[in-house]
C-alpha positions as CSV (number, residue, x, y, z in Angstrom):
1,X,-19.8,53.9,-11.2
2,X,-21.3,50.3,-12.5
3,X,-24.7,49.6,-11.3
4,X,-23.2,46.3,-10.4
5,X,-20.5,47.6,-8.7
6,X,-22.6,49.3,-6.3
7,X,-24.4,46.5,-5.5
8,X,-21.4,44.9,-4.4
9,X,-19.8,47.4,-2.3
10,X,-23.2,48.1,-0.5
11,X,-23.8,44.3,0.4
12,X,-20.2,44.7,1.9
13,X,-20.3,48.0,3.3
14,X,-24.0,46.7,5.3
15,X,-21.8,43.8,6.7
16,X,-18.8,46.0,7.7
17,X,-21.6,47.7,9.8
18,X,-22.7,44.9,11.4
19,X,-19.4,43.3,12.0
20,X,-18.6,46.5,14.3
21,X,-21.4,45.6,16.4
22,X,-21.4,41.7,16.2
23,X,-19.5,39.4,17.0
24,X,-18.1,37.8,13.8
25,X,-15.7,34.9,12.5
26,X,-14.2,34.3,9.3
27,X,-13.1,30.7,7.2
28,X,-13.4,29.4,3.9
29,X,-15.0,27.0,2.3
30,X,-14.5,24.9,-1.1
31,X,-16.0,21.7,-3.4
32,X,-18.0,20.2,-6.3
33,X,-20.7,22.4,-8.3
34,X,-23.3,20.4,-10.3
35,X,-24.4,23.3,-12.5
36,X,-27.6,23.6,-14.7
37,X,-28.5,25.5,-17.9
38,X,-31.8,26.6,-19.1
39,X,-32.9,27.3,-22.4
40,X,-36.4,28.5,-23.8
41,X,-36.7,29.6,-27.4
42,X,-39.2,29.3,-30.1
43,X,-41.5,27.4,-28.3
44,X,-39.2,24.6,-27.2
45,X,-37.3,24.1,-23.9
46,X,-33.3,22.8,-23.9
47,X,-31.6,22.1,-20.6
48,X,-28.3,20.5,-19.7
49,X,-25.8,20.0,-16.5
50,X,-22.1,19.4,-15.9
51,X,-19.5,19.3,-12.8
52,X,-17.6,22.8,-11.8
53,X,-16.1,23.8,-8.4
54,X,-16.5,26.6,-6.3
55,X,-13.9,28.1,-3.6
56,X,-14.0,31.1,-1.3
57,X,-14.3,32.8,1.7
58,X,-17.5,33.2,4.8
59,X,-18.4,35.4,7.3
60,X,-20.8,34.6,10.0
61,X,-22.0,37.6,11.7
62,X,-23.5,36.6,14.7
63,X,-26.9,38.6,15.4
64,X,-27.9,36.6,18.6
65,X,-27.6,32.7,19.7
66,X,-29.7,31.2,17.0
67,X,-29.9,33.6,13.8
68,X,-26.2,34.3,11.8
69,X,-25.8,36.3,8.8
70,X,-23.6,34.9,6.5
71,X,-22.1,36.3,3.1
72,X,-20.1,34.9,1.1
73,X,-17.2,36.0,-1.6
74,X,-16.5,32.9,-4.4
75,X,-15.2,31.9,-7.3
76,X,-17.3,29.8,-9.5
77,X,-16.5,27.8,-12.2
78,X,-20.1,26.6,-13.5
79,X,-20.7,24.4,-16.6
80,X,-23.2,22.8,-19.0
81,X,-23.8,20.5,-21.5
82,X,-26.7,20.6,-23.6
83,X,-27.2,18.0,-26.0
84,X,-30.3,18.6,-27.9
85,X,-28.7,22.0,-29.3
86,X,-25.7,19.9,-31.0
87,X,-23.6,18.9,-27.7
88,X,-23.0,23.0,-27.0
89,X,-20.6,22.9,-24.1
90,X,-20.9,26.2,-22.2
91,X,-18.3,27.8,-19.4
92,X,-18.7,30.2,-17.2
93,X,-16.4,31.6,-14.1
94,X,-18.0,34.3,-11.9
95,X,-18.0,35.6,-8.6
96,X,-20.7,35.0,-6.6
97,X,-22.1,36.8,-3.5
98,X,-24.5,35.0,-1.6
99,X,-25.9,36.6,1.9
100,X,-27.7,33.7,3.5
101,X,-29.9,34.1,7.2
102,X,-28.8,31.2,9.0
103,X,-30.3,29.7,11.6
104,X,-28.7,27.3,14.0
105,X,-29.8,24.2,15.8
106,X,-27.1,22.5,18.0
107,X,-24.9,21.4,15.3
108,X,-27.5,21.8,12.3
109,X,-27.8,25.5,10.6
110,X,-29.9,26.2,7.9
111,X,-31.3,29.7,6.0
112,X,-32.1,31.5,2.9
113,X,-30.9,34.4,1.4
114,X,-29.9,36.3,-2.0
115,X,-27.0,35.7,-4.4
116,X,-25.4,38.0,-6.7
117,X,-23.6,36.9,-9.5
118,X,-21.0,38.8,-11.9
119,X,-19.8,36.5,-14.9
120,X,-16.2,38.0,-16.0
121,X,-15.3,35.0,-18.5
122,X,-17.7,32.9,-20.4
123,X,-17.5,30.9,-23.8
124,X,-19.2,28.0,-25.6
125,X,-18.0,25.5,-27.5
126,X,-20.0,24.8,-30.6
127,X,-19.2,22.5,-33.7
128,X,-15.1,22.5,-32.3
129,X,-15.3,26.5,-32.2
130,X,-15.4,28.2,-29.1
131,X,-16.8,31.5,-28.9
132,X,-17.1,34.3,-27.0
133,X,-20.3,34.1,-24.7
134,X,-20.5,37.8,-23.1
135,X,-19.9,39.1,-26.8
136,X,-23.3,40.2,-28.2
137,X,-21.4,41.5,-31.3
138,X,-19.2,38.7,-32.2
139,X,-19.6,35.8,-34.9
140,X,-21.2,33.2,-32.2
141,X,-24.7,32.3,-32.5
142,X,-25.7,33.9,-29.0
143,X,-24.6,35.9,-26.1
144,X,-26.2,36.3,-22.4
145,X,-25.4,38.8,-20.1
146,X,-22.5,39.3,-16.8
147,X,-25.1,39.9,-14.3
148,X,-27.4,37.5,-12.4
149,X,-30.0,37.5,-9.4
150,X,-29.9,34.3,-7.6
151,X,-31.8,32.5,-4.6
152,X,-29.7,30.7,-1.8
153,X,-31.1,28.3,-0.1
154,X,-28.5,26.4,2.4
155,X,-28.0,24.0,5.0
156,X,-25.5,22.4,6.8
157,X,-23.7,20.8,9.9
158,X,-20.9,21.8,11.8
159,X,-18.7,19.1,12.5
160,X,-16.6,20.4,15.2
161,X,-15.6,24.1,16.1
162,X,-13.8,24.8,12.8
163,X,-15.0,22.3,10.5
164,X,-18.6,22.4,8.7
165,X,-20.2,20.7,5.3
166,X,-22.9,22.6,3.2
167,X,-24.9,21.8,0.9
168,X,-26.9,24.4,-0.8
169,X,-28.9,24.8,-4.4
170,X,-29.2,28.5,-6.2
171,X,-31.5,29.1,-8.7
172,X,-31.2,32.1,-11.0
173,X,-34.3,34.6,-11.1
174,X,-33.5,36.7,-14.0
175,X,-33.8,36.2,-17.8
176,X,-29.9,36.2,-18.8
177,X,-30.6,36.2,-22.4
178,X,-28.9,38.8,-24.7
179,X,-29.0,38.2,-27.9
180,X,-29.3,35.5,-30.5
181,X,-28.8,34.8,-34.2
182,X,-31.4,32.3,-34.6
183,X,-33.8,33.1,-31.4
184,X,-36.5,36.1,-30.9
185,X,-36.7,38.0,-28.3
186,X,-39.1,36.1,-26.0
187,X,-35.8,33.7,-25.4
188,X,-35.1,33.1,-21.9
189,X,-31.8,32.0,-20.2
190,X,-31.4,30.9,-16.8
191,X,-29.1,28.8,-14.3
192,X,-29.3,26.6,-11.6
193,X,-26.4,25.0,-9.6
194,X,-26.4,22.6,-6.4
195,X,-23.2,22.9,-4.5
196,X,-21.2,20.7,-2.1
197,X,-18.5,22.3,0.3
198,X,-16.8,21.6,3.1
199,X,-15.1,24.7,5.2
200,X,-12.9,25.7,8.5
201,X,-13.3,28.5,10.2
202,X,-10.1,30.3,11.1
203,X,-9.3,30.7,14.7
């Protein structure tokens, strides 16, 4: 079985565990991404950021009056513009698992926690050609890989019983790079995104 796979089905298996023993509630939540790419290769650095949108579905598993666990199952649609590598527009849709430790204060929560992040469609758009950007073998001038390691930091406010906004920023930890045409292999590829949502939790 994919490594990755596993990863997945024991982040939900450890919540299906405590959900038997806790009490737990389930919404969803959706809005704006402003996602960030980073580039470092051959001594210089190349960054760039662009508007996506992310929508999906929470659980808050209670664990006693003030601390909540919280993962999270989302779509992400997560873009960048860089312009100092020729305007290179770059895509990316994943699904994202963040598991944030919330803590609550009246109306306020806030917490930190992991993210896990599968991309399963990716291209760039380079010179008017788009390319394939999980393809390490294609004609494209680089490729980086499916699987990231992320850090969720959130917070937010509850409106009323159902109705919360979030705001949260996720940084990702690992080196996505794969492989380039015109880059060594000290290249390194990372993400950042800062998200906006607002949810209801289902009664």
């Amino acid at each position: 079985m994919n490594k990755k796979v596993k990863v997945f089905m024991v982040i939900f298996l450890l919540s299906g565990v405590l959900a038997k023993t806790q009490e737990i509630s389930f919404g969803a939540k959706l809005g704006p991404n402003i996602s960030s790419g980073y580039v470092k290769a051959n001594g210089k650095s190349y960054s760039g950021t662009n508007i996506g949108v992310h929508a999906g579905f929470v659980a808050d598993i209670r664990i006693n009056e003030q601390f909540v666990l919280q993962p999270n199952l989302l779509y992400s649609f997560k873009r960048a513009r860089v312009k100092e590598l020729s305007g290179i527009d770059i895509s990316l849709h994943t699904i994202d698992v963040p598991v944030t430790v919330l803590y609550n204060y009246k109306k306020f929560f806030g917490g930190v926690g992991p993210n896990f992040s599968v991309g399963f469609i990716g291209h760039y758009t380079y010179h008017d050609r788009k390319y394939d950007l999980y393809d390490k073998d294609n004609e494209g001038l680089f490729s980086i890989k499916r699987f990231e390691i992320g850090l969720n930091v959130l917070a937010g406010y509850h409106i009323n019983d159902q109705i919360f906004v979030s705001a949260n920023y996720t940084p990702g930890l690992n080196n996505l790079f794969n492989k380039a045409t015109y880059a060594n292999s000290n290249t390194k590829v990372k993400t950042g995104v800062i998200g906006i949502s607002v949810g209801y939790v289902f009664k």
